[in-house]
VOPAGU-2260 file (C-alpha; in pm, 1 decimal, decimal comma):
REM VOPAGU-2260
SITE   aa  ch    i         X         Y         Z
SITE  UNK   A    0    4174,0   -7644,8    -877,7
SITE  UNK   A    1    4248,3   -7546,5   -1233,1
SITE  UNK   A    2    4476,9   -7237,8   -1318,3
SITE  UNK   A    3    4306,0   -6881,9   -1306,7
SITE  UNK   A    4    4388,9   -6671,7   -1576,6
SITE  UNK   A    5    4330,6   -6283,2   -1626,0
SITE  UNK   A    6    4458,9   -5976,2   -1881,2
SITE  UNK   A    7    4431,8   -5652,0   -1939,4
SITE  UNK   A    8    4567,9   -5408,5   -2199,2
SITE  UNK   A    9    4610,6   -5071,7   -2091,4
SITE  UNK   A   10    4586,6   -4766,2   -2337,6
SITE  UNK   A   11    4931,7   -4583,0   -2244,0
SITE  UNK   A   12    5049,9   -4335,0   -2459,7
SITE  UNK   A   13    5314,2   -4207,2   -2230,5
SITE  UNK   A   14    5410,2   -4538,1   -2146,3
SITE  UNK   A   15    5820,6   -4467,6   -2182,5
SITE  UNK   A   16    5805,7   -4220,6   -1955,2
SITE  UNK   A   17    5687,1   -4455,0   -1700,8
SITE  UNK   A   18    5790,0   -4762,8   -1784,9
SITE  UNK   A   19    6148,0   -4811,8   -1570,8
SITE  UNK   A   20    5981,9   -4684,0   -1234,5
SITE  UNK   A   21    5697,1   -4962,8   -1291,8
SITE  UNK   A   22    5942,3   -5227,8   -1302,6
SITE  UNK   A   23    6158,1   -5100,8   -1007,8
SITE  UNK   A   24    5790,4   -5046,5    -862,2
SITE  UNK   A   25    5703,1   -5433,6    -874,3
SITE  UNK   A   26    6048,6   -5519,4    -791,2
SITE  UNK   A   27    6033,0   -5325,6    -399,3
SITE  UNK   A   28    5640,0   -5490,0    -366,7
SITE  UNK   A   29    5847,3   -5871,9    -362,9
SITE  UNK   A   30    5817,3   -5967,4    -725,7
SITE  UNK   A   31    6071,4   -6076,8    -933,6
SITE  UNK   A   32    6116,4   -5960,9   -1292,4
SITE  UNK   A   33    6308,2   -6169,1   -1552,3
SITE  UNK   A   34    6324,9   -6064,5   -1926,7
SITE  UNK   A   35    6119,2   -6277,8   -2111,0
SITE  UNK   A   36    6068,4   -6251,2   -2487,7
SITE  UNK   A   37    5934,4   -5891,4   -2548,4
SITE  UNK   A   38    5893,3   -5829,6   -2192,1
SITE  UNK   A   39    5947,8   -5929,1   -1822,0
SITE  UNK   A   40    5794,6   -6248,4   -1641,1
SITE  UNK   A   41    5682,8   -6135,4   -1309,9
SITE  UNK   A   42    5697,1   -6381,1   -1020,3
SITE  UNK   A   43    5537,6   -6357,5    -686,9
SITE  UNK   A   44    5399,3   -6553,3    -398,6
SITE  UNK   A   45    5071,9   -6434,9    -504,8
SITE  UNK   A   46    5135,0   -6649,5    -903,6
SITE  UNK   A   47    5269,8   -6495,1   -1187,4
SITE  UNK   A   48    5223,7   -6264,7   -1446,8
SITE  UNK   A   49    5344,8   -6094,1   -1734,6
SITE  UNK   A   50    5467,9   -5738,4   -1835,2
SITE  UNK   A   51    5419,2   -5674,3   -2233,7
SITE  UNK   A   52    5517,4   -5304,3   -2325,2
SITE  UNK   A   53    5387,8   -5212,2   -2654,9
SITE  UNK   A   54    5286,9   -4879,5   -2849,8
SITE  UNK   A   55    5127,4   -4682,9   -2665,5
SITE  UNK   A   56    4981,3   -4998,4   -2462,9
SITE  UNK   A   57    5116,4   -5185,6   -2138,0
SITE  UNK   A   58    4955,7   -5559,3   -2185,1
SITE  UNK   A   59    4980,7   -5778,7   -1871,9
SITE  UNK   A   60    4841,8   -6108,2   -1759,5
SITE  UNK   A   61    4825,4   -6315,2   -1445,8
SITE  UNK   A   62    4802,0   -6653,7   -1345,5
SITE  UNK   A   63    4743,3   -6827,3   -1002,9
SITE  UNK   A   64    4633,2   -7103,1    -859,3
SITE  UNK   A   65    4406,0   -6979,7    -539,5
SITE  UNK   A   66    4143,0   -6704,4    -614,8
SITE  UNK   A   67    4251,6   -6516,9    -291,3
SITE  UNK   A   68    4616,9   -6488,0    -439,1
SITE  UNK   A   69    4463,2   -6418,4    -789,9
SITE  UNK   A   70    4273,0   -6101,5    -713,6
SITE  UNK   A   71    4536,5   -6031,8    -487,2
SITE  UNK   A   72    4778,7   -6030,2    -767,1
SITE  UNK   A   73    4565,8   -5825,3    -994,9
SITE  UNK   A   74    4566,3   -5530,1    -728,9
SITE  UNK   A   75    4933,8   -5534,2    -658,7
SITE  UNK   A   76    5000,0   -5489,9   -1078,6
SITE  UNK   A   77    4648,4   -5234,6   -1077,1
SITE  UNK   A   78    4735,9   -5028,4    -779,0
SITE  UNK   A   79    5133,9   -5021,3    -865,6
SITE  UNK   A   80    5083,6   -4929,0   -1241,6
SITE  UNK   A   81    4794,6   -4692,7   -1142,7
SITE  UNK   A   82    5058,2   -4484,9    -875,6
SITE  UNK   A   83    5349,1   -4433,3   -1068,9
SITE  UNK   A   84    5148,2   -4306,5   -1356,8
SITE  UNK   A   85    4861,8   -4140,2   -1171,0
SITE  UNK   A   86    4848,3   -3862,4   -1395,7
SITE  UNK   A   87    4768,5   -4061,9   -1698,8
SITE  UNK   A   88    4455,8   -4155,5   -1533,1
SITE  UNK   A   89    4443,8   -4491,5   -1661,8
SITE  UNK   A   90    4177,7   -4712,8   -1766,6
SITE  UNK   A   91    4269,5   -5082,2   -1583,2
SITE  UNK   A   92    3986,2   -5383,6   -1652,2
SITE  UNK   A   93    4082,0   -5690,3   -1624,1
SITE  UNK   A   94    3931,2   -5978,2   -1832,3
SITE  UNK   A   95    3936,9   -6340,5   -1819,2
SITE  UNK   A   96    3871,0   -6596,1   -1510,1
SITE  UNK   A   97    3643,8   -6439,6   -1225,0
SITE  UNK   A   98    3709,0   -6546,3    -864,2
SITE  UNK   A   99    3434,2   -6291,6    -723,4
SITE  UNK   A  100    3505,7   -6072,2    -403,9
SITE  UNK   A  101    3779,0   -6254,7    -204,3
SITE  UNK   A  102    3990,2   -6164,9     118,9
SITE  UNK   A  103    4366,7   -6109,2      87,8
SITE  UNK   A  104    4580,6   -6433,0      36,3
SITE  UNK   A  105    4862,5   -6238,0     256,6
SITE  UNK   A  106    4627,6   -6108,0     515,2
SITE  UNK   A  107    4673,0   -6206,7     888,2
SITE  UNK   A  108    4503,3   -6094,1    1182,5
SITE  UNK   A  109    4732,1   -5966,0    1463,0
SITE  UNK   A  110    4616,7   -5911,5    1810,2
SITE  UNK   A  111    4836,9   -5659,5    2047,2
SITE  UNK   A  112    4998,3   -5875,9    2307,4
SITE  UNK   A  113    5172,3   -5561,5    2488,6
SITE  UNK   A  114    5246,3   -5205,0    2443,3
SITE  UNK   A  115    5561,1   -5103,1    2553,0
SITE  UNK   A  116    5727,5   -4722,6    2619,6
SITE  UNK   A  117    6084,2   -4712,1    2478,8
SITE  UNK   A  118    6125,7   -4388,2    2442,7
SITE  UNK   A  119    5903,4   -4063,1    2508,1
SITE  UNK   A  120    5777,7   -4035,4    2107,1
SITE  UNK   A  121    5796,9   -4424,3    2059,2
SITE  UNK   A  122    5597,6   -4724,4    2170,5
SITE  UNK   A  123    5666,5   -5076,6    2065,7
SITE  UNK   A  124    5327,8   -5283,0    2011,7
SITE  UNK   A  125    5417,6   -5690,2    2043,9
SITE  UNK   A  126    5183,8   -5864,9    1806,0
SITE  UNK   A  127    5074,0   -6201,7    1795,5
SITE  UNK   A  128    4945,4   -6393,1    1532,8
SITE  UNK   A  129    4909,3   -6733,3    1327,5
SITE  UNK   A  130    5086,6   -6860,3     978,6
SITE  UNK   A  131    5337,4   -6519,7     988,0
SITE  UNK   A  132    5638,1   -6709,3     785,5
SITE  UNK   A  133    5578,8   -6504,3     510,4
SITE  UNK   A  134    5634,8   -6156,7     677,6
SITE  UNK   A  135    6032,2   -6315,4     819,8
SITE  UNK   A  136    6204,4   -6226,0     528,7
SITE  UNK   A  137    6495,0   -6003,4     529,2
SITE  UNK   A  138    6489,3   -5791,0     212,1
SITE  UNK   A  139    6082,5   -5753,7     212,5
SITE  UNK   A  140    6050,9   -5542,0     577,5
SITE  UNK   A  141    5739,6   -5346,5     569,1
SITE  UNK   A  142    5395,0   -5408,4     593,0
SITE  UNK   A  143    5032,9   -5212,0     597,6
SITE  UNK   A  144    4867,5   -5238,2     907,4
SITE  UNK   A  145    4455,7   -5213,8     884,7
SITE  UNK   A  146    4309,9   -5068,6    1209,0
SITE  UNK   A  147    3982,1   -5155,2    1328,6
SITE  UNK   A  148    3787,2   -4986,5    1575,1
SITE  UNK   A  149    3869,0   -5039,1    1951,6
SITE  UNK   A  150    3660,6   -5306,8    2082,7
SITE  UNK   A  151    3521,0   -5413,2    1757,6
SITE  UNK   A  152    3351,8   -5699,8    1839,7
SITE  UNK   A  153    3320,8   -5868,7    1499,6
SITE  UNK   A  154    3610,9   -5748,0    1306,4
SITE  UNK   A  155    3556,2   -5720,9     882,1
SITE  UNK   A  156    3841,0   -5690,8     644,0
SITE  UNK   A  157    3816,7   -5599,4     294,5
SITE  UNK   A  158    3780,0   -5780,2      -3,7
SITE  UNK   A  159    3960,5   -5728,3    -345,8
SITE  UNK   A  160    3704,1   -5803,1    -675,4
SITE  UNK   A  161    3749,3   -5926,6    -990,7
SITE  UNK   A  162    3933,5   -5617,7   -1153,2
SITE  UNK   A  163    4145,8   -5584,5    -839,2
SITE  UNK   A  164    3968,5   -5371,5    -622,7
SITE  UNK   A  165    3905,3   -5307,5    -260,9
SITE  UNK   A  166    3573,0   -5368,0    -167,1
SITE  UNK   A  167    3517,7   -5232,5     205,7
SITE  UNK   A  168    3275,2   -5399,2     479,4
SITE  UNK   A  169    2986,7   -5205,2     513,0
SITE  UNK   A  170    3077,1   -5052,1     795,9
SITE  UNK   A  171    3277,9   -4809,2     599,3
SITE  UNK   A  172    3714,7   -4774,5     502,1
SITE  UNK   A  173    3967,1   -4874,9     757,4
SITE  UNK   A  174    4224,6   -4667,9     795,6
SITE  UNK   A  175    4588,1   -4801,1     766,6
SITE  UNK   A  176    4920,1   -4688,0     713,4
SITE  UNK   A  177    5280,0   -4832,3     641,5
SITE  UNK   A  178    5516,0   -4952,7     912,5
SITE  UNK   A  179    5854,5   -5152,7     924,2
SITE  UNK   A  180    5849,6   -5484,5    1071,3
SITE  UNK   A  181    6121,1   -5445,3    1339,1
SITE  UNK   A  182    6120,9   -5772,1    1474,5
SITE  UNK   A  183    5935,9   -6099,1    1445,4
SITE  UNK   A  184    5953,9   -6508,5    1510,7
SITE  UNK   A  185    5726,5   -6640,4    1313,1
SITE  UNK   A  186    5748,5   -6994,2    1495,8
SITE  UNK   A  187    5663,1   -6799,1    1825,5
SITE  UNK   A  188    5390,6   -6609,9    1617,9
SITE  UNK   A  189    5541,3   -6282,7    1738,3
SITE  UNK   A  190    5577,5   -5953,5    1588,7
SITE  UNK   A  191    5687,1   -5635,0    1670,9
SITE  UNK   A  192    5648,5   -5297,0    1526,2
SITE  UNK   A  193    5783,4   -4975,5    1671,9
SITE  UNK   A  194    5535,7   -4677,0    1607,1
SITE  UNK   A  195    5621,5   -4318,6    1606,7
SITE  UNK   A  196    5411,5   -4164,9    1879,6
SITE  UNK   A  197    5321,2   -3748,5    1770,8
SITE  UNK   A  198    5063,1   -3497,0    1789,1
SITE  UNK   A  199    4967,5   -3558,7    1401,3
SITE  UNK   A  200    4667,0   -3682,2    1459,3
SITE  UNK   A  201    4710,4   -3900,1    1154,0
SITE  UNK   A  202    4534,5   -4266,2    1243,5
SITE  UNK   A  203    4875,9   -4423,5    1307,6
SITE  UNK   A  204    4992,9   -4236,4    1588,5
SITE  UNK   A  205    4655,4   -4210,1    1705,3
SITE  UNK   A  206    4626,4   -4586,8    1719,8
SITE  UNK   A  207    4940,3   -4642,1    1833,7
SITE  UNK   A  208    4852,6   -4339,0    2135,3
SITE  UNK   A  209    4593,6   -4552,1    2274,3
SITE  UNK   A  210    4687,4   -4926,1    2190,2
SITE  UNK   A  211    4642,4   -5177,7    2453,0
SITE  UNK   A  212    4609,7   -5570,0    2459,2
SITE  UNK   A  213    4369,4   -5734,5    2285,1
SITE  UNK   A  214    4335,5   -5452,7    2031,7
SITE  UNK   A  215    4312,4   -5614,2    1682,0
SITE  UNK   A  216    4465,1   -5497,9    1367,2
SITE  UNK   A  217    4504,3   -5713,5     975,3
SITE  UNK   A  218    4825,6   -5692,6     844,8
SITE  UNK   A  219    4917,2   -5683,8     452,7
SITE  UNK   A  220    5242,7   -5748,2     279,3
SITE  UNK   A  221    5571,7   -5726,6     279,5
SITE  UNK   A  222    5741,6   -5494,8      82,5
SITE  UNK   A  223    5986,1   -5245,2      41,1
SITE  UNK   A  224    6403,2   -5351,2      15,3
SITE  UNK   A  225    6606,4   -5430,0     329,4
SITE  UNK   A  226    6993,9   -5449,3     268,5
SITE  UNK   A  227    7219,2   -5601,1      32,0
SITE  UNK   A  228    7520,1   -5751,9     150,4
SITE  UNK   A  229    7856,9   -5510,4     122,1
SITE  UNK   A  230    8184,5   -5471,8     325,1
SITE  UNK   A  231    8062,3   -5125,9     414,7
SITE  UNK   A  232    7733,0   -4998,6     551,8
SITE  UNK   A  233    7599,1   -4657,5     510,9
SITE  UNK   A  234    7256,7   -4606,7     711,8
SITE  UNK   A  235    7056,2   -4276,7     735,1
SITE  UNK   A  236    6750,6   -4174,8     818,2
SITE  UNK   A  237    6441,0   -4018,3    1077,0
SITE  UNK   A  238    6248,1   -4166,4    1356,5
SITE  UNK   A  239    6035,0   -4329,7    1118,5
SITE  UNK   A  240    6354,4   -4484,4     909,5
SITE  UNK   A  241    6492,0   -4560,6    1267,9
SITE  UNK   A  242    6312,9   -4909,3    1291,3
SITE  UNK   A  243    6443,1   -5016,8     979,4
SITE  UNK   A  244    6824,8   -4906,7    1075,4
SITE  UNK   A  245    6730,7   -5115,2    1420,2
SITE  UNK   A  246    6651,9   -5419,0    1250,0
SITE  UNK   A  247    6911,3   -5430,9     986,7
SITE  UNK   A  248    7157,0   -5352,3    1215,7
SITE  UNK   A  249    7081,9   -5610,3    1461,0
SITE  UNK   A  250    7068,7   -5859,0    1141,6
SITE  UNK   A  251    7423,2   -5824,6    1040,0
SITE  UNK   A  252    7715,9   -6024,5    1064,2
SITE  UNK   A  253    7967,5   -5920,7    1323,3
SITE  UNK   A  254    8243,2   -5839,6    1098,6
SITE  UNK   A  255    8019,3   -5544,9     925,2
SITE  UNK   A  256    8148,5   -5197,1     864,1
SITE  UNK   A  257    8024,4   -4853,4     857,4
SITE  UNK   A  258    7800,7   -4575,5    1006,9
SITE  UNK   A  259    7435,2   -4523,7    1117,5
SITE  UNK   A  260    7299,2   -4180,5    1119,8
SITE  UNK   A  261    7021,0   -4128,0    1305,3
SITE  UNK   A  262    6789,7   -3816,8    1318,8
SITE  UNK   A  263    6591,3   -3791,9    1640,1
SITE  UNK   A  264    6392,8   -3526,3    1836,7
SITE  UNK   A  265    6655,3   -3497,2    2095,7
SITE  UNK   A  266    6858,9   -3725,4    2365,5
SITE  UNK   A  267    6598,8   -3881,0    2502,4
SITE  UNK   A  268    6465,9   -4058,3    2175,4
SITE  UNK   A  269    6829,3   -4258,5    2204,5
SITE  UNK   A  270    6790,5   -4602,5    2194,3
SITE  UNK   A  271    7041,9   -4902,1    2233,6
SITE  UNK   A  272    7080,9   -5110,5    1899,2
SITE  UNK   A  273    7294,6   -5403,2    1906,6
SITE  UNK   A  274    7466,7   -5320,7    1623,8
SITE  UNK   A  275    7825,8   -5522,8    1532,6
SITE  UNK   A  276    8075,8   -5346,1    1664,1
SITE  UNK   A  277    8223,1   -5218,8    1302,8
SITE  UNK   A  278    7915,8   -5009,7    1293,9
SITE  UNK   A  279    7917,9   -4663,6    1418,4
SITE  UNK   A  280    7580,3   -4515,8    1484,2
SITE  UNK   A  281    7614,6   -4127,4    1523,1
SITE  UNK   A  282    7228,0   -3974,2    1678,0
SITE  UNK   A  283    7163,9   -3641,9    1544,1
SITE  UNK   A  284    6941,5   -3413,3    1775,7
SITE  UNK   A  285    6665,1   -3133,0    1614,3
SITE  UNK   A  286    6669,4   -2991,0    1949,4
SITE  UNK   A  287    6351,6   -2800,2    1962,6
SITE  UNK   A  288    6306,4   -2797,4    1569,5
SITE  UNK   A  289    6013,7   -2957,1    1387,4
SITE  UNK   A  290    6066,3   -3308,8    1217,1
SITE  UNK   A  291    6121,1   -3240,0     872,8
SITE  UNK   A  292    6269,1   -2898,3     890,9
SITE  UNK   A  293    6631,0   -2954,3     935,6
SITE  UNK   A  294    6919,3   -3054,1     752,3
SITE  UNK   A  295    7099,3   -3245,0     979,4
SITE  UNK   A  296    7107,4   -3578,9     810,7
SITE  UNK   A  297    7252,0   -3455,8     467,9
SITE  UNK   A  298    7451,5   -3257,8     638,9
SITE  UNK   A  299    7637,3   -3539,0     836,8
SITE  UNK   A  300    7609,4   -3751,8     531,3
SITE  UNK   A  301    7805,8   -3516,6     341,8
SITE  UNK   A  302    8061,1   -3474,3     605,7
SITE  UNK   A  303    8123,0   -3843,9     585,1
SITE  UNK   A  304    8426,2   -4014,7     433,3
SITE  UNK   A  305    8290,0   -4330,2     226,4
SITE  UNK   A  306    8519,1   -4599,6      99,6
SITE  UNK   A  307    8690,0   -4550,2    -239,7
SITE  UNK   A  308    8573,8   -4889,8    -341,0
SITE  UNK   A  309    8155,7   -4812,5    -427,0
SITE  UNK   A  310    8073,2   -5173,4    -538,8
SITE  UNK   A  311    8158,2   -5258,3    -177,7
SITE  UNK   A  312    7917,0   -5018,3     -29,6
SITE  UNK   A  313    7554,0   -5034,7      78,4
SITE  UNK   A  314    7293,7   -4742,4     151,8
SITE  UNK   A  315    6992,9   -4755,9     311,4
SITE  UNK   A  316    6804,1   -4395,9     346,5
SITE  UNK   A  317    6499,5   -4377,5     517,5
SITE  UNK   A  318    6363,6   -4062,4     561,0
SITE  UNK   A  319    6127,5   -3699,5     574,6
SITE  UNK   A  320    6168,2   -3635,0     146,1
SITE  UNK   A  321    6356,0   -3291,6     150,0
SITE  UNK   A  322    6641,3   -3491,7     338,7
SITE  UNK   A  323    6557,8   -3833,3     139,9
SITE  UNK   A  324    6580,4   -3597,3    -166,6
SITE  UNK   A  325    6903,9   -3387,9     -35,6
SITE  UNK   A  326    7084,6   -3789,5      49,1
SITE  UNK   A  327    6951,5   -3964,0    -295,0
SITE  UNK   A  328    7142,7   -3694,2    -458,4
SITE  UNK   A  329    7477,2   -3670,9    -297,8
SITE  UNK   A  330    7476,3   -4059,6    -314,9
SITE  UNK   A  331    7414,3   -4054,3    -668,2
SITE  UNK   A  332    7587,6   -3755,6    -842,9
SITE  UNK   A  333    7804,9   -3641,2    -551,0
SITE  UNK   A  334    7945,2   -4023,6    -461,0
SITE  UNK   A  335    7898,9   -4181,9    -762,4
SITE  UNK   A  336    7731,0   -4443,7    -589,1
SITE  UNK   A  337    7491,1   -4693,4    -863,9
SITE  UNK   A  338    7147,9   -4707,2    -800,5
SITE  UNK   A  339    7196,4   -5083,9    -773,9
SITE  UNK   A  340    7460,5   -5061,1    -442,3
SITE  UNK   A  341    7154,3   -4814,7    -294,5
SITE  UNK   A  342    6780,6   -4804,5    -156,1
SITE  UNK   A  343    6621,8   -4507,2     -27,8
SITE  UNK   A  344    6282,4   -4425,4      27,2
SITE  UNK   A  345    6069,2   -4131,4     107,7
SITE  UNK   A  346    5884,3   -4204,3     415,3
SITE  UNK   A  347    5681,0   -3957,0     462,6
SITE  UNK   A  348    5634,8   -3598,2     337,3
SITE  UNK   A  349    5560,5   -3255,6     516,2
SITE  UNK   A  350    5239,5   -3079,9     493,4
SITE  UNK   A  351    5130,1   -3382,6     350,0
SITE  UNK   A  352    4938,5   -3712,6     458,7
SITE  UNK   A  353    4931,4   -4110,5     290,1
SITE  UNK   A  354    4591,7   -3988,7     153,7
SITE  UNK   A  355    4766,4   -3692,7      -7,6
SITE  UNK   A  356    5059,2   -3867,6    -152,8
SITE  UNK   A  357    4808,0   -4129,0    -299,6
SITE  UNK   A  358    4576,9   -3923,9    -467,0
SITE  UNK   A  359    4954,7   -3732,6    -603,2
SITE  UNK   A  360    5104,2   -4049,1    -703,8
SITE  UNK   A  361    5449,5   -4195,3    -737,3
SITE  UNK   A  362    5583,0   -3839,2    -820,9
SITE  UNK   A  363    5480,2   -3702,4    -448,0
SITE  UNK   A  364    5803,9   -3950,4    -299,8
SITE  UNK   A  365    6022,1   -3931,3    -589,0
SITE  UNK   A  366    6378,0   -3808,0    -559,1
């Protein structure tokens, strides 16, 4: 099959405001930017593309081989560029080769194996599925899950169209939300996600609520950093940063260093990590107070004594975004610690849902 090829040039007067969060933006979504010429090369398991800056314009192009992974590709660039710079409201059409309306190249269809209780607010759903190798990577650990409706007896997933797109079955939007893969073995075609279980009501918890084998879910992805390697560990964050702490604790080498702080509802959410015995992992308790609404992470980070020696420190920061916000900036002006020995993320925002924070943009989760 010959090459597929595809550009578009968007009109982006503000585009140097933007520009550096676009490139870290494709950079946590498991591309790879080199500097090429006048601007990056961009590669991904989807093909490759190219990122052009110009006045006032943002050129880019895209090349792949499959016409699943080419439309695919054209979203990931589409819906990136259009979220960090939502309020430019931007004008993306792509020309070039057409594929038509294609499903995902990355998506797999997962059906719940078992449902397990570890703790009173979270359940662990065991997955199983075919051709997962692409979701066992260590620095790329989260993935969208698309819930269907219980019992659905023929399932439909979306599409993505010529300009990128999603093009839902008729039967209407699936909901679907972000969650960290906490474990998998892809030659067992396993796969397990641990799922914050609350009275939200948001279609996460609700799913995860009333999961039970043989429900069916698609999963998109990865994305989104897992660690770097470093003498010295520093790992933060809430229940929903807790599966990510799990998993890159149980992923390190035995000689590792450093502290986990963990921010749960109270005793009771405890859980036992195998982490290397270098690691301590401290559990901070709300005791009665709401998620979101204390300080207690920020204030154990800043009661911490980090190595002198920053290029031999890690951080991972997972968390609500007043403490993501309150951590991102000790690390950064209060440490001295370089953006490049650090990832943090927002992971979710009071008073507000993923629907919210879309239609906000990039600037919603920004420290």
């Amino acid at each position: 099959m010959p090459t597929l090829k595809a550009q578009a040039t968007i009109a982006f007067p503000n585009l140097a405001r933007y520009l550096d969060t676009i490139i870290e933006s494709f950079s946590a979504h498991n591309m790879e930017l080199r500097p090429d010429g006048d601007g990056h090369a961009v590669l991904s398991s989807f093909g490759t593309a190219r990122l052009i800056p110009g006045p006032g314009v943002l050129h880019l192009a895209v090349e792949a081989a499959d016409p699943a992974a080419f439309n695919r590709l054209k979203h990931e660039l589409t819906g990136l560029v259009d979220f960090v710079a939502r309020p430019e409201n931007l004008d993306i059409v792509w020309t070039g080769d057409a594929a038509g309306a294609v499903l995902p190249t990355d998506l797999r269809v997962l059906t719940v194996r078992e449902v397990r209780t570890l703790t009173p607010r979270m359940r662990r759903i065991v997955f199983t599925g075919d051709d997962l190798a692409r979701y066992a990577v260590p620095d790329q650990i989260h993935c969208r899950l698309l819930f269907q409706e219980k019992d659905a007896a023929d399932p439909q997933w979306p599409h993505l169209d010529d300009n990128g797109r999603i093009v839902w079955p008729a039967a209407g939007t699936l909901a679907s939300r972000i969650f960290t893969v906490r474990r998998i073995d892809a030659a067992a075609g396993t796969l397990d996600i641990d799922m914050v279980v609350h009275d939200g009501g948001g279609p996460g918890a609700s799913w995860a609520a009333a999961a039970a084998p043989g429900d069916v879910v698609g999963i998109l992805g990865p994305a989104a950093y897992g660690p770097k390697p470093a003498g010295w560990y520093l790992l933060a964050g809430d229940e929903t940063g807790l599966p990510g702490i799990a998993r890159i604790l149980e992923g390190l080498p035995d000689t590792a260093r450093g502290v986990a702080l963990i921010e749960v509802a109270d005793a009771a959410e405890e859980q036992t990590i195998d982490a290397p015995p270098g690691i301590e992992v401290r559990w901070l308790h709300r005791d009665g107070a709401a998620a979101g609404t204390t300080t207690l992470l920020p204030d154990a980070l800043r009661a911490l004594e980090l190595p002198a020696d920053r290029d031999d420190l890690f951080a991972w920061v997972g968390a609500e975004h007043a403490a993501f916000r309150a951590m991102h900036a000790h690390l950064r002006t209060g440490v001295g610690l370089p953006a490049s020995r650090m990832i943090a993320f927002s992971h979710w925002r009071r008073g507000m849902s993923e629907a919210d924070i879309v239609k906000a943009g990039i600037a919603a989760v920004l420290a």
